[in-house]
C-alpha positions, 0 to 999 in steps of 0.5 A, spaced: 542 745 489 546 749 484 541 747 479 537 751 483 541 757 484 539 764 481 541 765 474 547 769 473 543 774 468 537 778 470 531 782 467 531 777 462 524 780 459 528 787 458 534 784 453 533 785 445 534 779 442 542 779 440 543 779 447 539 773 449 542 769 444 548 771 447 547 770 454 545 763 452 550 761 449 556 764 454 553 760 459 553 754 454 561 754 453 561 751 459 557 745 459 564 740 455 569 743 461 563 740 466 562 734 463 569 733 461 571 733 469 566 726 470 570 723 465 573 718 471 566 717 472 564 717 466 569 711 464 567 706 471 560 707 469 561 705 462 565 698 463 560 696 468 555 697 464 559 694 458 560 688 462 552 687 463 550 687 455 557 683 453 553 678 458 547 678 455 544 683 459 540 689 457 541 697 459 535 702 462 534 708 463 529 712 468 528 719 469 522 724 469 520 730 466 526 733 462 530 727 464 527 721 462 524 724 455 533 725 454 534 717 456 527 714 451 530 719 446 538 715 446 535 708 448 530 709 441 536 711 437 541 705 438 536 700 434 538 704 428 545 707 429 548 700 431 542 694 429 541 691 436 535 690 437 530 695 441 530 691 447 538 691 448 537 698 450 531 701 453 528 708 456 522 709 461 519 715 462 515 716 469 508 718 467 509 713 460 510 714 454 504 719 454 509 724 458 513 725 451 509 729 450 505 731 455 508 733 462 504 729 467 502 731 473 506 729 479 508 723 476 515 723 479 514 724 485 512 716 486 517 713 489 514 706 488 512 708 480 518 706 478 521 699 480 514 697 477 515 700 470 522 696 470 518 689 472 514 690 467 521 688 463 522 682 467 528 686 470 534 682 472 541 682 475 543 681 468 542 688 467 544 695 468 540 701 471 541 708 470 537 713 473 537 720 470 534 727 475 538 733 473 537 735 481 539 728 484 533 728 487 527 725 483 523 720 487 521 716 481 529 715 480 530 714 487 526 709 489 528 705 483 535 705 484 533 703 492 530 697 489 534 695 485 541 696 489 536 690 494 535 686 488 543 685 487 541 690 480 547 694 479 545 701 478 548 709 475 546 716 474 547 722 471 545 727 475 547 736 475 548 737 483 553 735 488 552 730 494 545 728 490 540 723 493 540 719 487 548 719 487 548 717 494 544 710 491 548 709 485 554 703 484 555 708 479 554 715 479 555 721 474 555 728 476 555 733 472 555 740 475 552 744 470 551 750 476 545 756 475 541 756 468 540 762 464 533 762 466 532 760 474 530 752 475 531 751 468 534 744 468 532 743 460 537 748 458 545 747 461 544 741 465 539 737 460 544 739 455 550 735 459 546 730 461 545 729 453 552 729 452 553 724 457 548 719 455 551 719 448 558 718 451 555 711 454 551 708 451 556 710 443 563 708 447 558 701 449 555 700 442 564 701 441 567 695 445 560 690 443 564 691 437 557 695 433 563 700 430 569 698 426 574 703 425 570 709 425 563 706 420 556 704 423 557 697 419 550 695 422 546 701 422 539 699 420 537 701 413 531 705 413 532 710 408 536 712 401 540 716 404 543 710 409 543 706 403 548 710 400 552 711 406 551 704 406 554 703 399 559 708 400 562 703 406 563 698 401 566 701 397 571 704 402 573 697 404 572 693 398 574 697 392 567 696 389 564 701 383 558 704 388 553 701 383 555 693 385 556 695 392 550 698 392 546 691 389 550 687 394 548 691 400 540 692 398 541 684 397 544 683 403 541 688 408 547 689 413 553 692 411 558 687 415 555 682 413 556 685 405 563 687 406 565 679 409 561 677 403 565 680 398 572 678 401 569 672 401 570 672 394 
C-alpha cells in the first residue's frame, strides 16, 4: 500500500522547526492534483448518491479511526450549512460515538460490527452507503460494504490506495492516491486531508442538485447564531433590495431566508 510506503523525508527528530513546516507542506501541494485525477469517479458517485436522496433516501458513511471521525464531521455539518434534517445525512464511526474522542481498541477490526451499526437506522435500499478506509482495507468497512451490496444497497468509498479491497466491494469506489505520508503510516496527514476533500465534494455538489443552493448562497442554512443572522439579512438584501434592518425583521420572523426572500416578492 502506498499509504504505507516509507516517508520520502528522514531524521524527522533532528529538523529545526522551519524545516518540518516545509516538509509537510511540500508533501501537501500534492494533495488537489491527487484528488483532481478521481474526479470521474468523483462525479458517477455523486449522481448515484444524488439520485437515492432526490427519492427520499438517506446518505451514510462508515469508516474507523481517522476515516470515520472525518465522515461524523461532514454528515453533523450538512443539517446547518443546507437545513436538511439530521437524519438525511449521517456518519457512524466504529467503536461509537466515544471513539470521536477517544480511540477504541480494535473496533475496526470486526468485520460484522458494521452492518449492525447501520440496522440500527432501518437501512434500506433507498439509501446510499459509503465506507470511508484511507487503506482500503479496514474490515469494519469492508464487511458493510459486502452486506450491503447482498441487500441491493448501493455502495461507495473513498480510499488512498489502489486495487483496494474495499474498492473492490464498492458500486462506486473513489480512489484517491495520496502516496507515503511525512511521518510513515501517517493516514491522518495526506490522505485524511483528501479524504477531507472529497467528502466536502460530495456531499456540497449533492445538497447543489437538491436544490439547497441558489445561485452561490445557502438560503437554508440554520440560524444558529448572529453571525448567520447577518449573513442572513445580507442575503435578503442582495436579493431583494431591502434596507438590512427590515430585512433583518423578516428573516428573524420567518426563520429561513428562501422562505423570507419568497415572502417579499410575494409583495
Amino acid at each position: 500500500m502506498s499509504t504505507e510506503a516509507p516517508s520520502n523525508h528522514s531524521n524527522l527528530e533532528k529538523l529545526e522547526t522551519l524545516a518540518l513546516v516545509q516538509g509537510i507542506n511540500q508533501e501537501d501541494q500534492s494533495i488537489a492534483s491527487s484528488v483532481a485525477k478521481a474526479e470521474e469517479q468523483l462525479v458517477s458517485l455523486i449522481d448515484a448518491v444524488f439520485k437515492q436522496l432526490e427519492k427520499g433516501g438517506r446518505l451514510f458513511y462508515l469508516g474507523a479511526g481517522t476515516s470515520g471521525r472525518l465522515g461524523v464531521v461532514d454528515a453533523s455539518e450538512c443539517p446547518p450549512t443546507f437545513g436538511v434534517g439530521f437524519d438525511k445525512v449521517i456518519g457512524i464511526i466504529a467503536g461509537g460515538d466515544g471513539a470521536m474522542r477517544r480511540a477504541v481498541e480494535f473496533a475496526e477490526d470486526d468485520e460484522n460490527q458494521g452492518f449492525l451499526d447501520l440496522e440500527h437506522y432501518k437501512v434500506n435500499t433507498q439509501d446510499f452507503v459509503i465506507g470511508i478506509a484511507a487503506s482500503g482495507r479496514t474490515p469494519y468497512v469492508v464487511g458493510v460494504l459486502k452486506r450491503c451490496n447482498e441487500r441491493g444497497i448501493p455502495t461507495g468509498c473513498v480510499v488512498c490506495n489502489e486495487n483496494s479491497v474495499v474498492a473492490a466491494n464498492s458500486n462506486y469506489p473513489v480512489e484517491i492516491i495520496t502516496g507515503p505520508e511525512f511521518i510513515t503510516g501517517s493516514t491522518r496527514m495526506k490522505a485524511g486531508t483528501a479524504t477531507k476533500m472529497a467528502l466536502n465534494t460530495i456531499t456540497t455538489s449533492v445538497m447543489i442538485k437538491l436544490g439547497r443552493v441558489v445561485g452561490n448562497k445557502m438560503v437554508d442554512m440554520q440560524l444558529t447564531n448572529h453571525k448567520l443572522i447577518d449573513r442572513g439579512a445580507k442575503m435578503i438584501m442582495d436579493e431583494t433590495g431591502l434596507d438590512y434592518e427590515t430585512a433583518k425583521l423578516i428573516l428573524q420572523k420567518e426563520g429561513n431566508v428562501r422562505i423570507s426572500i419568497e415572502k417579499i416578492r410575494g409583495w
